[in-house]
KOLMI-518790 format. One record per residue: residue number from 0; chain; x, y, z of N, C-alpha, C, O in turn. Coordinates in steps of 0.05 Angstrom, whole numbers. Example, Ala and Ser with C-alpha at 12.3 -4.5 7.8 and 13.67 -1.06 7.14 Angstrom:
% residues 2
 pos unit    n_u    n_v    n_w   ca_u   ca_v   ca_w    c_u    c_v    c_w    o_u    o_v    o_w
   0    A    264   -114    156    246    -90    156    264    -66    156    285    -66    169
   1    A    257    -45    142    273    -21    143    258      1    157    268     23    161
***
This chain:
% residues 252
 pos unit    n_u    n_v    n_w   ca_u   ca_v   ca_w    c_u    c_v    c_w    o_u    o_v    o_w
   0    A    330     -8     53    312     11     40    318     13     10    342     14      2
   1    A    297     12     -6    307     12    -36    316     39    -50    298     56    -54
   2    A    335     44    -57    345     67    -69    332     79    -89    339    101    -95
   3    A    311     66   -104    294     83   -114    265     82   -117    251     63   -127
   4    A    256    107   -107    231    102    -97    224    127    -92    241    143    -82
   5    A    197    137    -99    180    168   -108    160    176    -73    146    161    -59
   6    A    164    192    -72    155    210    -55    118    219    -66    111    242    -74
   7    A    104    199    -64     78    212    -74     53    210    -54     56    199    -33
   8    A     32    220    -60     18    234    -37    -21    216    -44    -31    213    -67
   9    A    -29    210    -26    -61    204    -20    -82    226    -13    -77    248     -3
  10    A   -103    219    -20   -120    240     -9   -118    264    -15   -129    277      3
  11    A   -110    278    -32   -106    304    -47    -84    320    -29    -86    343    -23
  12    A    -61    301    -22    -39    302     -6    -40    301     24    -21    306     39
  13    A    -64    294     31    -70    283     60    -48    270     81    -41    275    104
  14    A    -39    247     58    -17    228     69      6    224     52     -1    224     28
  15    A     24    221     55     49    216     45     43    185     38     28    170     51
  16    A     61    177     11     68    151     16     95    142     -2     96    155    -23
  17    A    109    132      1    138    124    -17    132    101    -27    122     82    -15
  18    A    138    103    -51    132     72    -61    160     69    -93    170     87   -107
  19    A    162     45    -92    178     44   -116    179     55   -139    156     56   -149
  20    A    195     64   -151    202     72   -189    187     54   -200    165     52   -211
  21    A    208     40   -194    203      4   -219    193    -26   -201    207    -45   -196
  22    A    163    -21   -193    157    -42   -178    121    -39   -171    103    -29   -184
  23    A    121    -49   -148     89    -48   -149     79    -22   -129     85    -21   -105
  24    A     65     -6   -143     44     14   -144     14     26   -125     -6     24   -139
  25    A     11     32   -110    -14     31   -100    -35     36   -132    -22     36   -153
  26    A    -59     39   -135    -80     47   -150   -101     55   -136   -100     45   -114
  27    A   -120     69   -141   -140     83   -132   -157     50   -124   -180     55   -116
  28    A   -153     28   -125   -168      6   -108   -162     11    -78   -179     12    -60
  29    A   -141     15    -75   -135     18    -52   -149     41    -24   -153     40      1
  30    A   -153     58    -44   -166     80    -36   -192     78    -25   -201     81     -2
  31    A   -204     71    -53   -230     59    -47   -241     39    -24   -264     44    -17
  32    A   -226     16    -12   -227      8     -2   -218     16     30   -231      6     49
  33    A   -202     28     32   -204     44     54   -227     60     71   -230     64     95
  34    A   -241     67     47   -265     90     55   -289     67     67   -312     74     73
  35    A   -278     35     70   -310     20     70   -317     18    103   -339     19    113
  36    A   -292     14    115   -295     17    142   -306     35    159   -296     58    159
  37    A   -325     31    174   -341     53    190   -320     72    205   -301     63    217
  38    A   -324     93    203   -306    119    217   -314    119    241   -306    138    254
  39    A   -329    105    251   -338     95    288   -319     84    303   -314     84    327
  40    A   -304     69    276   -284     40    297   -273     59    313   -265     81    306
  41    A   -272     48    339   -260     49    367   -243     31    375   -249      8    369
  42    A   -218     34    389   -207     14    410   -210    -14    389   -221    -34    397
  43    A   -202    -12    367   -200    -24    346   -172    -38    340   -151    -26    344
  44    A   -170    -69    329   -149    -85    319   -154    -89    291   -174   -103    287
  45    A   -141    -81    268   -140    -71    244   -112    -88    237    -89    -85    244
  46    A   -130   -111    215   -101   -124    206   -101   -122    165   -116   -132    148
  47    A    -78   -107    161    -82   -107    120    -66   -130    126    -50   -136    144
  48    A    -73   -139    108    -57   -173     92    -60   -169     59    -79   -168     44
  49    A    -26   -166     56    -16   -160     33    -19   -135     36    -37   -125     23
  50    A     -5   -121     50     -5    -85     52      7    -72     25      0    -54     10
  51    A     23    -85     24     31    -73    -15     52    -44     -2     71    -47     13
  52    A     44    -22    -11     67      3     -3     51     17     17     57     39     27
  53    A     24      0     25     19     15     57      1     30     47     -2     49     62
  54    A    -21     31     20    -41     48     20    -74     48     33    -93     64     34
  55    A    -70     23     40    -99     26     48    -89     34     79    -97     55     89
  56    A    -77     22     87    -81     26    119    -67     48    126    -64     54    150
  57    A    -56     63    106    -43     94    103    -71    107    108    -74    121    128
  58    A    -89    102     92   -112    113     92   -133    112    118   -146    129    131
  59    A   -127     86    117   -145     82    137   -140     94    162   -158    100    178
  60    A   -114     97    166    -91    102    191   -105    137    199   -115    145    220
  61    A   -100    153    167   -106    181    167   -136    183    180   -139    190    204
  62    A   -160    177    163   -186    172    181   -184    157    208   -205    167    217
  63    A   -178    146    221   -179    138    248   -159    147    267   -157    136    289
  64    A   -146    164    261   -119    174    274   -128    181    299   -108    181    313
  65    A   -151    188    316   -160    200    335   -180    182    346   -196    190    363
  66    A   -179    149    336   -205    138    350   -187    107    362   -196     84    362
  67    A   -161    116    372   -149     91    389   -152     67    376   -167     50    385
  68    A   -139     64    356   -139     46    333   -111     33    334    -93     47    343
  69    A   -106     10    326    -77     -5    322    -78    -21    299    -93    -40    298
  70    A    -59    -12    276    -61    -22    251    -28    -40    247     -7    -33    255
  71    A    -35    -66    229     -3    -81    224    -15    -86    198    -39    -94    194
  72    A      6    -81    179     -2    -96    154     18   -117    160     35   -117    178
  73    A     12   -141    137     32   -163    138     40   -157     96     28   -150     77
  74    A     58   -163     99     69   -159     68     97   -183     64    111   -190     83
  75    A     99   -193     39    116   -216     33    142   -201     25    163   -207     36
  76    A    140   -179      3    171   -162     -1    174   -150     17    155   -137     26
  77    A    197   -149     28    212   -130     47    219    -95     35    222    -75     49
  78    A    219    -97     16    237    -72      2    199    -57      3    199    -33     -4
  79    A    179    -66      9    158    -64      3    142    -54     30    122    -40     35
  80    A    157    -65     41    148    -61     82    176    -53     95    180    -59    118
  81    A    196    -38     80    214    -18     95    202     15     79    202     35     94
  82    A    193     17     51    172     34     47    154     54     61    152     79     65
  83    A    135     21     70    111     30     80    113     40    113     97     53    126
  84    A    135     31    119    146     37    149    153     68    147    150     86    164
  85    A    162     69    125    175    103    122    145    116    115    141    140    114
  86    A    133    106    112    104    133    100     92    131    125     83    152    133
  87    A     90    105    147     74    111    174     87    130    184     76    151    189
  88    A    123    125    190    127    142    209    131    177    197    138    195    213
  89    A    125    181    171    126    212    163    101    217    161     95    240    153
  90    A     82    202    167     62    218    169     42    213    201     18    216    205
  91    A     62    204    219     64    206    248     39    182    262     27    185    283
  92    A     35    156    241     33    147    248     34    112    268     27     88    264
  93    A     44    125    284     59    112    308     46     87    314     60     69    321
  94    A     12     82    312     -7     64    315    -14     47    300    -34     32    301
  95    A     15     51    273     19     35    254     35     24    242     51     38    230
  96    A     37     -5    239     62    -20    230     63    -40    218     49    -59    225
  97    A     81    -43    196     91    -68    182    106    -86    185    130    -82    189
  98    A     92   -112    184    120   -130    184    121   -148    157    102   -154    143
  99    A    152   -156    153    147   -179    136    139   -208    147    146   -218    168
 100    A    122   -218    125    107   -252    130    100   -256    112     90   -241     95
 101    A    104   -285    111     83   -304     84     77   -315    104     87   -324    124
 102    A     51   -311     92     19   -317    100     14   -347     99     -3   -360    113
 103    A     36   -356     76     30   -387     76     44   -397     84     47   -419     75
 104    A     64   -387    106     67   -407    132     52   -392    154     42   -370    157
 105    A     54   -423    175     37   -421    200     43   -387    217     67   -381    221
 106    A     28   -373    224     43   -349    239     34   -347    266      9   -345    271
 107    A     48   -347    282     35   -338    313     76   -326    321     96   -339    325
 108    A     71   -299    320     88   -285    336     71   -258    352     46   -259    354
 109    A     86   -240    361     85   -230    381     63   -204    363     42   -197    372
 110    A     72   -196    340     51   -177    323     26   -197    316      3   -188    313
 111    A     29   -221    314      1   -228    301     -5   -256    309      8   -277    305
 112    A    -32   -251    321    -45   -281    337    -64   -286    320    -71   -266    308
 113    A    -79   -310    312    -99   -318    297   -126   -305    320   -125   -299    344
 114    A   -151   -304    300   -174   -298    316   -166   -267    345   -176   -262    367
 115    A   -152   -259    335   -143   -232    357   -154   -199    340   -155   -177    352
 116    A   -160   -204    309   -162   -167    304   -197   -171    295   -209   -190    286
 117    A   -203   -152    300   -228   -136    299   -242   -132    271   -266   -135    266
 118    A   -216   -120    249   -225   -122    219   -211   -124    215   -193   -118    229
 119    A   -206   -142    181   -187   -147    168   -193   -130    134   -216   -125    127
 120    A   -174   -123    121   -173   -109    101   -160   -122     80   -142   -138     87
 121    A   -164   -120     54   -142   -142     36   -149   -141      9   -171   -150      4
 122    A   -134   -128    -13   -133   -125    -35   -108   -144    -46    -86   -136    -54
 123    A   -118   -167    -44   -112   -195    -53   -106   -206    -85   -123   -205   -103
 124    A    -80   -216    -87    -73   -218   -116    -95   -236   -137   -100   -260   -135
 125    A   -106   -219   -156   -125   -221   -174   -127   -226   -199   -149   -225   -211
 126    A    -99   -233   -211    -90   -233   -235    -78   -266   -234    -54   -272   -238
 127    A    -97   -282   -229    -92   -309   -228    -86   -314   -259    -62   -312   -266
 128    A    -99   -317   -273    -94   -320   -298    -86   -309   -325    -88   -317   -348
 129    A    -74   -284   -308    -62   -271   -327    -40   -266   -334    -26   -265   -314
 130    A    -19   -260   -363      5   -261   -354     26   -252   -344     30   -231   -356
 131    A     42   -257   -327     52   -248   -297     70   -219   -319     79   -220   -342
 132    A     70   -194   -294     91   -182   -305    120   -184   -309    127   -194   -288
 133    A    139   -180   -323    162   -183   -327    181   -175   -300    203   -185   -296
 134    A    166   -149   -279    182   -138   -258    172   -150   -239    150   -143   -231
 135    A    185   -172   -225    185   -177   -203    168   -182   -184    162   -204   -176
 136    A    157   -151   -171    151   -136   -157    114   -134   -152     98   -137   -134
 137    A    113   -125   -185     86   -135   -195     80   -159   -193     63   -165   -176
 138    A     93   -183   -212     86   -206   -207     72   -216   -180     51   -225   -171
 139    A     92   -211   -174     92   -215   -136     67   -206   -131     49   -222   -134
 140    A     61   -182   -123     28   -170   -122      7   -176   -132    -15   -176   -121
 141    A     12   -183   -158    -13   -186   -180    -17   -219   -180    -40   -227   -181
 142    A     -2   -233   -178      3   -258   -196      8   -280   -179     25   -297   -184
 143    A     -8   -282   -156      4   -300   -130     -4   -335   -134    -23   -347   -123
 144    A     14   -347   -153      9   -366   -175      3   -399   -150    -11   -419   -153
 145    A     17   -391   -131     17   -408   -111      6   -405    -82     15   -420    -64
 146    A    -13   -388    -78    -41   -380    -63    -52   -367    -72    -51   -344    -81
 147    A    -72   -394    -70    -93   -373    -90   -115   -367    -67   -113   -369    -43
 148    A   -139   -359    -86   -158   -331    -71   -170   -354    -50   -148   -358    -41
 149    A   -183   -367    -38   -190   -388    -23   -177   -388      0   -189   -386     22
 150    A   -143   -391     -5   -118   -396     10   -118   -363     28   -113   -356     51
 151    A   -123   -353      9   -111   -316     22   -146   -317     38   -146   -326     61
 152    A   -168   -309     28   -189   -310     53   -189   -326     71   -199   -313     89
 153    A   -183   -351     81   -187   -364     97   -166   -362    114   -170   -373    136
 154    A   -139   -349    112   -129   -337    127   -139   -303    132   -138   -294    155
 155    A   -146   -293    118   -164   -265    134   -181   -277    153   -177   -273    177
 156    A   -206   -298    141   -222   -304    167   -209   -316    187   -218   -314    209
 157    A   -190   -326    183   -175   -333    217   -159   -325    232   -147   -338    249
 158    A   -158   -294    226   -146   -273    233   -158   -262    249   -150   -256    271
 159    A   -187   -256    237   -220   -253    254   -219   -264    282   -213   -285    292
 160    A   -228   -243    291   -242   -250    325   -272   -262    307   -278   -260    283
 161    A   -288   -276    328   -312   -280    322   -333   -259    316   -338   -241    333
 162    A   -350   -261    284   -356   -234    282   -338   -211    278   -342   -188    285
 163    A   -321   -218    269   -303   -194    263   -310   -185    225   -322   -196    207
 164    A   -298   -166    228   -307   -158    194   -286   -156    169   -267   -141    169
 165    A   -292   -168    153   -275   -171    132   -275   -156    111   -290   -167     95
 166    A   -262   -128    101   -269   -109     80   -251   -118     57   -229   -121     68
 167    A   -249   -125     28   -233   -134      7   -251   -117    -21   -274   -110    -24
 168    A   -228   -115    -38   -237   -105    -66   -223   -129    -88   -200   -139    -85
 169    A   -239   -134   -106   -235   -149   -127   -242   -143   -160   -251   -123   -170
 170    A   -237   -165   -169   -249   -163   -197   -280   -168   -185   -288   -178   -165
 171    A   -296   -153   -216   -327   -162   -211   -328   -186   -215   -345   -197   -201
 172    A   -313   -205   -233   -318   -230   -240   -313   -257   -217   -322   -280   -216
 173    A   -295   -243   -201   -286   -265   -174   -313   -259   -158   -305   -263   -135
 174    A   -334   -253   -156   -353   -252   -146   -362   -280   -132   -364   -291   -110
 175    A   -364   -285   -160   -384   -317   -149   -360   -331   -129   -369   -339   -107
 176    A   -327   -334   -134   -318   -355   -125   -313   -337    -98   -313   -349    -77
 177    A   -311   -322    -97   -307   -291    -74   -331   -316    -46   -323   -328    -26
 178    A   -368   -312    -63   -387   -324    -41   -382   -341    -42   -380   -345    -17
 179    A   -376   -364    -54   -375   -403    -50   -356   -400    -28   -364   -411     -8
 180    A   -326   -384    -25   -313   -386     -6   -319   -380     23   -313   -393     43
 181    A   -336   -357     21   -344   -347     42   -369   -363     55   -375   -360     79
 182    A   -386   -385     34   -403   -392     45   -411   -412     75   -401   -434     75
 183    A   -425   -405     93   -413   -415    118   -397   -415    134   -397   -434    150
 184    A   -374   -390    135   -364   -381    141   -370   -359    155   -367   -357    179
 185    A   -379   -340    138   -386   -319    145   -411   -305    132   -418   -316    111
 186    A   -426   -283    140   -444   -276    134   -451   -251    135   -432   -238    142
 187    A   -482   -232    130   -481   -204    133   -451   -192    106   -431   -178    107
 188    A   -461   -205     89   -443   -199     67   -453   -170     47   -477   -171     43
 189    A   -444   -154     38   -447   -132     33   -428   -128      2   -404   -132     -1
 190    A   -446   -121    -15   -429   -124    -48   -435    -99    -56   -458    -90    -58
 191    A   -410    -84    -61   -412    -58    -69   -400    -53    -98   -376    -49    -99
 192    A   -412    -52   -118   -404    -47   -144   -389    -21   -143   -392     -3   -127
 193    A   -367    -23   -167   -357      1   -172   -358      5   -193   -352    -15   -207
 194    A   -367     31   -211   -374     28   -240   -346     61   -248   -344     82   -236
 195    A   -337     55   -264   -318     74   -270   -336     94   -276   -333    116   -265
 196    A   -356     90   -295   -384    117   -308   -404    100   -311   -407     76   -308
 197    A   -420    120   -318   -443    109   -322   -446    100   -354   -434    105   -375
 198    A   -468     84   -347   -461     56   -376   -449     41   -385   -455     31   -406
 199    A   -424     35   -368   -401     14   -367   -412     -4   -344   -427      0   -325
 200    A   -396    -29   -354   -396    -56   -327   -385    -53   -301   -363    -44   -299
 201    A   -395    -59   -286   -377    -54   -257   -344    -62   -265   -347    -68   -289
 202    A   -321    -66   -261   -300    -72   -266   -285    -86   -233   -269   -105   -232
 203    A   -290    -77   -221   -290    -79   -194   -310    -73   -170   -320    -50   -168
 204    A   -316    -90   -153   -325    -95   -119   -313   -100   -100   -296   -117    -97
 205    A   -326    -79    -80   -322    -91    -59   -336   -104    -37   -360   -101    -40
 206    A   -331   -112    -24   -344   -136    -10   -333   -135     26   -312   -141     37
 207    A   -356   -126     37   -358   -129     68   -367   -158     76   -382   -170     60
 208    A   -359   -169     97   -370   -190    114   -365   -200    140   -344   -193    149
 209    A   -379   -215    155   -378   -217    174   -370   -242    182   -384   -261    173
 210    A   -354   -247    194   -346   -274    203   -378   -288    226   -394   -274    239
 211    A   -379   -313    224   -398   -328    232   -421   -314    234   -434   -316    255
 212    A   -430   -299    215   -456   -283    225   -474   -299    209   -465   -312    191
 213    A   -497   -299    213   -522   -311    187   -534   -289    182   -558   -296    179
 214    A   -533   -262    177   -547   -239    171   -551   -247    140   -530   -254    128
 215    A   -568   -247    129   -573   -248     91   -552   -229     82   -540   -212     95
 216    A   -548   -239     52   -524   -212     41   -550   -192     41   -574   -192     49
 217    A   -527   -172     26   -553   -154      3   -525   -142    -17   -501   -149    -20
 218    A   -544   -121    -30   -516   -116    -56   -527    -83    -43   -548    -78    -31
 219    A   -507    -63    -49   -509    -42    -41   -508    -17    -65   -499    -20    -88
 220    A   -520      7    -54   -524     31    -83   -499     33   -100   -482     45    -87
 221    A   -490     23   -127   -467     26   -138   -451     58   -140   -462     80   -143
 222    A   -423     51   -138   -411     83   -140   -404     84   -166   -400     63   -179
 223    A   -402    105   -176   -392    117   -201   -372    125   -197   -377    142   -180
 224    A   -349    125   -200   -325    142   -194   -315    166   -205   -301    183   -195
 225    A   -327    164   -236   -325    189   -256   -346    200   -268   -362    182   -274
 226    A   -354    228   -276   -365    225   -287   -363    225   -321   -343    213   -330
 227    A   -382    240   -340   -382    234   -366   -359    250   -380   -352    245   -403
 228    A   -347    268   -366   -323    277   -385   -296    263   -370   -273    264   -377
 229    A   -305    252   -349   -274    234   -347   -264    245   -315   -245    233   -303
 230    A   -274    260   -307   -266    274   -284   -282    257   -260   -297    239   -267
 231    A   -277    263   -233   -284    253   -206   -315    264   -216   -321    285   -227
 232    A   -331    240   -205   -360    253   -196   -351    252   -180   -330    245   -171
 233    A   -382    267   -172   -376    283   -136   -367    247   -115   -346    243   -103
 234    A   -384    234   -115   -382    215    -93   -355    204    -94   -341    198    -75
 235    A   -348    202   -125   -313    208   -131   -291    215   -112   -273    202   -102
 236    A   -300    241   -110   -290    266   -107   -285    264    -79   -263    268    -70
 237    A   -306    257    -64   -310    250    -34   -288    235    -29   -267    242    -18
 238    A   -297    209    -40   -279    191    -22   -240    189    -32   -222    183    -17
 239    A   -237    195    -57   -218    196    -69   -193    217    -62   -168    213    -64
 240    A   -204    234    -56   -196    263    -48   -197    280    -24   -178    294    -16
 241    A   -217    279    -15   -225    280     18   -233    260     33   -247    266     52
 242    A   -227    231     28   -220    207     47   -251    204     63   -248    186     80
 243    A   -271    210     64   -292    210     71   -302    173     63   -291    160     45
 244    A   -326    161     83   -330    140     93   -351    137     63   -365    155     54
 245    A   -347    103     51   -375     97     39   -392    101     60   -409    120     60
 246    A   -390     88     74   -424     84     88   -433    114     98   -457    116    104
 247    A   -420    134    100   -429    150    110   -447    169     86   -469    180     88
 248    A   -427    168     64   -441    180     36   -468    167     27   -487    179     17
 249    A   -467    132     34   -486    123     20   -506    113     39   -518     92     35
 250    A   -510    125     57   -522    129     89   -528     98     92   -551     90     95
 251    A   -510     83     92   -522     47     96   -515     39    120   -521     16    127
***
């Protein structure tokens, strides 16, 4: 367990989470992305790849806590998934667990079979070309110089049961190479802009899909996250703070 490491809180203290001093960070992507999954799932297999300090599926864990759900992130630092182990079990959830794995070797153990989970979740290193941070930790997260984005989805989709669903947040600009990857693969693809305010560029999306489906994409109502003096707009406010579902806010 790493000796230093902050006691900080999700959801307007909903959930607990511990994460490092000097290392890599959840951010409100994480958050966001949590909220994309339908609050229906049932009797559900829930796999994060690249769990990071356990925020999305912290999240996700809190909204589904009552609908017989089983969540594993897979994560490459250890000091990173003994963390996220301490925020499931203080915030009592038992139906959730980390292990360490690189993704880029072959995996079939006893936590994780190919084509066996239901959705997959994944806020995937996005800072291909940028230059790596000096700490470690970050690098590692941000900067995954030797799988790249292609390498990391195509292991989400084969994680996929058939038809299973793939929820991820990115840069707006990985868009295009985001669909060429997915193309034929998967389908019923769903692009959700995120715009920090209004009159700025999206900065980030996220992106639903469906393994082997042929449903057409579509692009979906963009969120605002703030409004004009800098504060949560309401839809903000919702999902940021009271953990509430996109789809349910944006009735899709």
């Amino acid at each position: 367990m790493p000796e230093n490491y902050t006691n900080d809180y999700l959801l307007d203290k909903k959930v607990k989470i511990y994460q490092p001093i000097d290392g890599y960070r959840a951010s409100s992507d994480a958050v966001l992305l949590s909220a994309m999954p339908d609050s229906n799932l049932r009797n559900t297999r829930i796999l994060d790849v690249g769990s990071g300090t356990g925020a999305i599926s912290l999240c996700l864990a809190h909204r589904l806590q009552n609908n017989n759900v089983q969540i594993i992130g897979l994560e490459l630092q250890e000091e990173l998934v003994e963390l996220s182990d301490k925020s499931a079990k203080d915030n009592g959830f038992s139906f959730l667990n980390y292990y360490q794995a690189d993704i880029r070797q072959k995996l079939k153990t006893e936590f994780y079979k190919p084509c066996s989970f239901d959705v997959v979740v994944s806020n995937p290193p996005y800072s291909e070309h940028d230059m790596p941070s000096p700490n470690s930790s970050k690098a590692t997260a941000h900067n995954h110089h030797d799988f790249d984005l292609q390498s990391w989805l195509t292991f989400c989709l084969k994680s996929l049961k058939p038809f299973g669903k793939l929820y991820m947040i990115n840069r707006a600009e990985a868009l295009s190479d985001i669909c060429c990857i997915l193309h034929g693969k998967a389908g019923n693809i769903n692009i959700l802009p995120i715009y920090s305010k209004q009159g700025q560029t999206a900065k980030r999306i996220i992106i639903s899909a469906q393994k082997d489906s042929k449903t057409p994409s579509r692009i979906l109502p963009p969120i605002f996250v703030h409004d004009d003096s800098g504060k949560y707009s309401e839809i903000g406010e919702k999902i940021l703070r009271q953990g509430l579902s996109v789809r349910e806010l944006l009735n899709i």
